[in-house]
Each structure stands twice: as C-alpha cells, then as structure tokens.
C-alpha positions in Angstrom: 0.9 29.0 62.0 3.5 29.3 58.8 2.0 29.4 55.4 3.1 27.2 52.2 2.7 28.9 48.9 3.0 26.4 45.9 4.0 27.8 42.6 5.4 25.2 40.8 8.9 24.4 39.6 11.3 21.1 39.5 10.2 20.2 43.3 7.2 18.9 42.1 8.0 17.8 38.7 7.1 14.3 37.6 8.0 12.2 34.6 5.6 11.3 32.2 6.3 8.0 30.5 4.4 8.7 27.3 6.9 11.2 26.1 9.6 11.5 28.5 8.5 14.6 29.7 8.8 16.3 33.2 5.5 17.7 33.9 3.4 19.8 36.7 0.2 18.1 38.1 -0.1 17.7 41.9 2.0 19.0 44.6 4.3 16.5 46.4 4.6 18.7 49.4 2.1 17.2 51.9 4.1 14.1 50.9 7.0 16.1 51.8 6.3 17.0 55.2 4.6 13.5 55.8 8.1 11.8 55.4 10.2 14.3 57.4 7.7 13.9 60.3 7.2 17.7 60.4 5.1 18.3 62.8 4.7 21.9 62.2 1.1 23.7 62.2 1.0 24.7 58.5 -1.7 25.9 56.1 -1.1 24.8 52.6 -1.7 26.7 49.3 -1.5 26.1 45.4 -0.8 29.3 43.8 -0.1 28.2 40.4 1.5 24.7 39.2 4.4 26.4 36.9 7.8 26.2 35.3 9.6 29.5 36.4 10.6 29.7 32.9 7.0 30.2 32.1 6.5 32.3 35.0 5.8 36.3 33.5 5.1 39.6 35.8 1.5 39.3 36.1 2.6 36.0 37.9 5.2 37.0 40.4 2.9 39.8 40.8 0.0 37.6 41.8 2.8 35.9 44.0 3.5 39.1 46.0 -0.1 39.5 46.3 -0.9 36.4 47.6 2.0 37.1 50.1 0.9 40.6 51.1 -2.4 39.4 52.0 -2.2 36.3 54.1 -2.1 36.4 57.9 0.5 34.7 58.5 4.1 36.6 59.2 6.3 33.1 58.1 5.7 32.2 54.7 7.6 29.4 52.8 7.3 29.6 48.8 8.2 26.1 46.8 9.5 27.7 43.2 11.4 27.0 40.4 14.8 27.4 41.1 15.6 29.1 37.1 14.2 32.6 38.0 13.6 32.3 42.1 15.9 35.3 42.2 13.4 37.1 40.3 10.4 36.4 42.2 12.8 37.2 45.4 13.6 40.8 44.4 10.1 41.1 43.5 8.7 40.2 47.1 12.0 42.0 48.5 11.1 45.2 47.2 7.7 45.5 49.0 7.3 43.2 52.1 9.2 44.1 54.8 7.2 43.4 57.7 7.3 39.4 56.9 9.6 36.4 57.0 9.8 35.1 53.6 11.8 32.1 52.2 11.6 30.6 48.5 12.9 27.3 48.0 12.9 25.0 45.3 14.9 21.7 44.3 17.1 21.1 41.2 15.8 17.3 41.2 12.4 16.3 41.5 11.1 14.9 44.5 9.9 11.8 42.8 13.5 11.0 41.8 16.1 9.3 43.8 18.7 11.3 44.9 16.3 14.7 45.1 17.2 17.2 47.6 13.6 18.8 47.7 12.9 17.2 51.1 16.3 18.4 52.4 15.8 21.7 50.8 12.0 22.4 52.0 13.0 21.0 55.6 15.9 23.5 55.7 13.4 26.3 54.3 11.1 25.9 56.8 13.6 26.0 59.9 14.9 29.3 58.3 11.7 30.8 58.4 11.2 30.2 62.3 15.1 31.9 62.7 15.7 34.3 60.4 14.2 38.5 60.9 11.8 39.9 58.7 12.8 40.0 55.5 13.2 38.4 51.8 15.5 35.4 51.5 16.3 31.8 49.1 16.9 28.8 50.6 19.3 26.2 49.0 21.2 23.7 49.6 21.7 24.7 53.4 22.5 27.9 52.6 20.6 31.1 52.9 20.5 34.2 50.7 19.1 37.2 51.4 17.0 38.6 48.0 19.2 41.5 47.0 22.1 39.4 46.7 21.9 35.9 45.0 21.4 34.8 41.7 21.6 31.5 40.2 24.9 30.2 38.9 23.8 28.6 35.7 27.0 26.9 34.9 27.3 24.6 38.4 23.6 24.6 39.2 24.0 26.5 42.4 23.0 29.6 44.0 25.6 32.5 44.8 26.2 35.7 46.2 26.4 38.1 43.4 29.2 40.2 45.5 
C-alpha cells in the first residue's frame, strides 16, 4: 500500500469566479488517479488544504509527523511547489528509513494545459523505484532533498550545485 498526503498547494487550486481568486477547497486527487487509470492500492489523506506560502513550522512539522507515523514505507506528498524545498529538508533531516516524494503542479489541475496529472503520475512511479530517502518530483525529474531549490525566475526546479 503507498500513502497520499494532501497539503495543499496550486495542484488543487480552483478559480473562484466571484473575485477571480485561486482558492483551496477539495482535493482533485481521487479525480487525478481516476483519469490516469491508476490502479495502485493507495490510502488517501488530507493533511491541511494550504498555500505553501502560508505554510509555517508548526505545519511542516505536523507534515513530518504525519509521515513518521504512518505504516506505510512509500509516501507521496501533493505540496505547493513555492517552498516544497523546505518541507523536503525538513522530512530529509529525520526519516531515513522511508521512501518519500513531494510533488506539486505549477498549474492547477482544473485548468487546461496543467501538468498535475503528469506530475503526480510521475511521483508515484518514483516512489515504487527509488531507495529510501527524501526526494521532489517535477516535471519528470527527480531531486533528492539536500539538493534542489526552486528556480523562481523560470518556474522550475534545479539542482543547487
């Protein structure tokens, strides 16, 4: 069984039509998995519904703890892409004996054009492959925590060295 952690983030952003704004109320994810016919055993949790801009310590904290305790050893986390490097070295830090890969989308799911089903499909074959360990998952490429960051200025993830 591989667990789902929801936190939030532009994956499953909607807009709202009364003010224009994106906004965090549901999770598209079972929708996700419906329409790439992934047929996966996976358990599915809501952690928090949250821009990682809004995201503090005590939540990446309750992140890690959520992690730390679940029985399952292959754990995808959906998370805002802004500060997913954060939450990365966070987990990184202290769980060692589990496979761990954040993902997240830079459009939302309920636009055309998104790459969250691309990016949470990828995400969860990297889970099944990769060793124990801490890693991002973007735009078919994987990071491992200690070395990525988020390239503001193009929108894409990078190896800091």
């Amino acid at each position: 069984m591989l667990k789902i952690f929801i936190t939030g983030g532009t994956l499953d952003k909607e807009y709202r039509q009364t003010d224009g704004e994106l906004v965090l109320t549901k999770t598209h994810v079972n929708e996700i998995l419906s329409l790439g016919k992934c047929t996966l055993t996976t358990s599915l949790e809501i952690i928090m519904l949250k821009d990682s801009l809004f995201m503090d310590k005590t939540d990446r904290l309750k992140i890690r703890q959520k992690c730390l305790d679940c029985a399952e050893e292959k754990i995808v986390i959906t998370h805002g892409t802004d500060t997913m490097a954060e939450t990365a070295g966070i987990l990184g830090q202290d769980i060692k004996d589990k496979t761990i890969v954040l993902v997240g989308a830079m459009i939302p799911f309920t636009f055309r054009d998104s790459d969250a089903v691309f990016n949470l499909g990828f995400a969860l074959a990297a889970v099944q492959t990769l060793k124990p360990g801490v890693y991002i998952a973007m735009n078919a490429r994987i990071f491992s925590w200690e070395n990525v960051r988020k390239n503001k200025k193009t929108g894409e993830f990078e190896e800091l060295i």
